[in-house]
N, C-alpha and C positions, 0 to 999 in steps of 0.2 A: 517649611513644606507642609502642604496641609494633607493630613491623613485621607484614607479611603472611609467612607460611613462605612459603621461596622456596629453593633449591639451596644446601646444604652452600657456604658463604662468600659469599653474596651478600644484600644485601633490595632490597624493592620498592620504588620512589617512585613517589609519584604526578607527574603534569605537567598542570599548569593550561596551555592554550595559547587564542592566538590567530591568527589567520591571512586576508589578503586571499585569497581562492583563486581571483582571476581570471588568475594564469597558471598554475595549478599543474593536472595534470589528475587532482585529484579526491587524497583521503587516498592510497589503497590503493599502494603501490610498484606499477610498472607498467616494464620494460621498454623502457629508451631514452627514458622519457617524466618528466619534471620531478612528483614530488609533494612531500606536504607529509611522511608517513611515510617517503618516500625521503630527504628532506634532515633529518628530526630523526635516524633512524636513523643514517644516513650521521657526521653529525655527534659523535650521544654516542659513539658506536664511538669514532670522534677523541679526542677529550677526556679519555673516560673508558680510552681506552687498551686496548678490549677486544681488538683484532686482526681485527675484523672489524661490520659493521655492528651497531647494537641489535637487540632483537626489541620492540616496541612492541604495544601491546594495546590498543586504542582506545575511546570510550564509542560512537561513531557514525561512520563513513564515509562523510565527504559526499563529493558528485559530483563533477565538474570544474567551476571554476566557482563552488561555492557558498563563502562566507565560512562563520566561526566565531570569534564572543568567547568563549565558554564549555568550548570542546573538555577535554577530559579524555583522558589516557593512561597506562598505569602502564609501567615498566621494572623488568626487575632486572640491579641492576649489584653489581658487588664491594663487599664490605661496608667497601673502603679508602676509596670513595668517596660524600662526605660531602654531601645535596643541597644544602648552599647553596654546595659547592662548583661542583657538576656547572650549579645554577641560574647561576651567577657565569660560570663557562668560555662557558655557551650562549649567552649574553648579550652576550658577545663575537664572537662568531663566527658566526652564522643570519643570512640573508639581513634584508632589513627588512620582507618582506612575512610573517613567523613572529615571534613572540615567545611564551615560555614564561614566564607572568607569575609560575610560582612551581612550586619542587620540593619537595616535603615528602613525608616519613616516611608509608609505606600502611598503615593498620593492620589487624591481623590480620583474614583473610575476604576483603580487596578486592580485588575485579576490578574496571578500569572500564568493563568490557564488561555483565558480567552482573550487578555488583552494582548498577547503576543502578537507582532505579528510578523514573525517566521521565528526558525531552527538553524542552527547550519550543524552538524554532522559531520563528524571523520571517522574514516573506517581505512585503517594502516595495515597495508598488506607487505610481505620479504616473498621474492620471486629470485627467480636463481643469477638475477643481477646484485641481489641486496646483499649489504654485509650485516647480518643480523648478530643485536646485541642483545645475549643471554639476560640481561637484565630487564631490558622491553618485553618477553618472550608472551607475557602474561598481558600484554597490550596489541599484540601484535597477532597476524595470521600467516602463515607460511606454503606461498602457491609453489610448487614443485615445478613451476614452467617461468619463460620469460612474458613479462608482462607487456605490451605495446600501450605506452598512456597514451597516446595520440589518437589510438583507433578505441580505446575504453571513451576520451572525451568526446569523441565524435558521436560515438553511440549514445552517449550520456545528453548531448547537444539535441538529438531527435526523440526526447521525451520531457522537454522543458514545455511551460506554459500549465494551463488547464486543462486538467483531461482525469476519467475514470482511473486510478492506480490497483482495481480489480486484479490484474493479472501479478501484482509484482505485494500484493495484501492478502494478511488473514482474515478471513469476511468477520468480524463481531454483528448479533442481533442486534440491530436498531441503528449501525452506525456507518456511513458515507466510507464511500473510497475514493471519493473525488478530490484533489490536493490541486493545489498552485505548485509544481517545481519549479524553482528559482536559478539555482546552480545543480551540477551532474558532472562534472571533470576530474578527472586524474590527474597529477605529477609526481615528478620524482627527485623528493630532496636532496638536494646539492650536498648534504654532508656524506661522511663514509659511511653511514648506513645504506643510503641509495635506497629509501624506504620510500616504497608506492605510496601514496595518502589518496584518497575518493573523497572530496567535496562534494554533500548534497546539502544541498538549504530549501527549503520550501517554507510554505504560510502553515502546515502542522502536516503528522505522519501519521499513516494509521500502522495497524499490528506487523509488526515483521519488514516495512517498506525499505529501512535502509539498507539493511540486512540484503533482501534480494535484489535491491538493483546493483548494489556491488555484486554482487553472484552475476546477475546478466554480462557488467561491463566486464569482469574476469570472465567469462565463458569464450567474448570479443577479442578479449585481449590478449588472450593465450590462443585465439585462432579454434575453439574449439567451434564456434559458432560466427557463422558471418555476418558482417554488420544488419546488413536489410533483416535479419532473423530479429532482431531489438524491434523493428517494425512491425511486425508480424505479433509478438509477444504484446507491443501495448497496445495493439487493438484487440486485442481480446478482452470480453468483459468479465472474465472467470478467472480464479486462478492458474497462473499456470504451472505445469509439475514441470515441465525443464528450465525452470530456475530454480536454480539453487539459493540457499538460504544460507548463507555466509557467517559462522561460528559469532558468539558475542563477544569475544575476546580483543578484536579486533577493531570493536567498532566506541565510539566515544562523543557525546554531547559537549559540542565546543560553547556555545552560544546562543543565546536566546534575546532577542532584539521587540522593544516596545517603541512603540510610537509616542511623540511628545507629550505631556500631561494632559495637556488640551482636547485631544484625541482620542486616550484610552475609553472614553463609555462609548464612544462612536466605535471602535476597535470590537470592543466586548458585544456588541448590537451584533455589527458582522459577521463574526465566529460564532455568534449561536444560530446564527441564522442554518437555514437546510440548502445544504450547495447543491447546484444545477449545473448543468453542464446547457451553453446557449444554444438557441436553434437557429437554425438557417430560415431562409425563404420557404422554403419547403415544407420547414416543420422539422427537419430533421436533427438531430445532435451535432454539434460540431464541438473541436477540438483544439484550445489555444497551442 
């Protein structure tokens, strides 16, 4: 497999990870504060001997709080250093709430930031149908009502496609709210748990987005709010305050999907591009 161009003596691995992230606050290094890029960083610098922390490149940034089986990262390290060694060294030495299930070879074009292209997302809810297990507790959310998944996926169904996610994001300076959703559906596992799980997948998330459209399909689903109200809520271009923003605990990075080798610089092109939302005959904004 051939590497991604990376600096005169070095290539790119990619990093399969996982991670508990109920004491970590959130991916992003943070001053004085325990993350999860603080401790990989920290680490391959070690290992790999660079003289100073990694630079790590991430698919998604979760919050504080949020898990990830699926996370994605790439590094570039000296090209002395071989990934099943750097996989072997980690494996050793990362606390136990991290594990990097695998290093391998980036090939040419990858980013795992931009060349992704989508997320899928689960965010596992106990409703007063659920038999909830003390050991999940720290995974899981606990709605005090009966959940309806039927009427959570229907709601979840009428905000799929392109469109502004303003009302269900935290606005950051400089940065789009416009997303691709892909999936948006509830069910409810056949085991004895009988544990709600919320499918969202999209082309990338901005701040807070899983988080609150779970809050919207629970508001639906417990009947506090009637479905056409989800209507109402995504056309707003502002945030809106009656959704609710749905505890981290609950929520968890399944999977991060790239497009075939051939494809990734075309990928990476896309995702940096500035998303639009298309216009009609008119002129007007419309909405996949």
């Amino acid at each position: 497999m051939t590497s991604a161009p990376t600096r005169t003596g070095t290539h790119r691995l990619r990093l399969d990870i996982g991670y508990d992230g109920t004491d970590f606050h959130g991916w992003a290094i943070q001053p004085g504060l325990r993350t999860v890029e603080g401790e990989l960083a920290d680490w391959i610098g070690r290992v790999a001997r660079l003289g100073a922390p990694a630079e790590l490149t991430v698919a998604g940034r979760t919050d504080a709080g949020v898990h990830a089986r699926g996370q994605v990262a790439h590094v570039d390290v000296p090209a002395r250093i071989s990934p099943a060694e750097l996989g072997h060294r980690l494996g050793r030495v990362l606390p136990p709430d991290i594990i990097v299930h695998r290093v391998s070879p980036a090939p040419a074009g990858f980013d795992a930031r931009f060349a992704a292209s989508w997320r899928r997302y689960v965010y596992r809810l106990w409703d007063e149908r659920s038999r909830p297990d003390p050991l999940l507790r720290g995974h899981t959310t606990t709605v005090g009502q009966v959940l309806d998944t039927d009427l959570m996926s229907e709601a979840g169904s009428r905000l799929l496609g392109l469109r502004d996610f303003a009302a269900f994001c935290r606005r950051r300076a400089g940065a789009t709210t416009i997303r691709t959703l892909l999936d948006c559906a509830a069910t409810r596992a056949g085991d004895p748990s009988r544990t709600v799980e919320v499918t969202v997948r999209a082309d990338a998330f901005c701040h807070s987005m899983v988080r609150s459209l779970t809050g919207a399909l629970v508001a639906v689903g417990t009947g506090r709010r009637p479905l056409e109200w989800i209507d109402a809520v995504a056309a707003s271009t502002r945030r809106c305050g009656d959704v609710h923003v749905m505890p981290p605990g609950g929520l968890c990075l399944e999977e991060v999907h790239y497009p075939d080798d051939g494809a990734l610089a075309a990928r990476v092109g896309q995702a940096r591009a500035l998303r639009t939302l298309p216009r009609d005959d008119c002129g007007c904004t419309t909405e996949g």
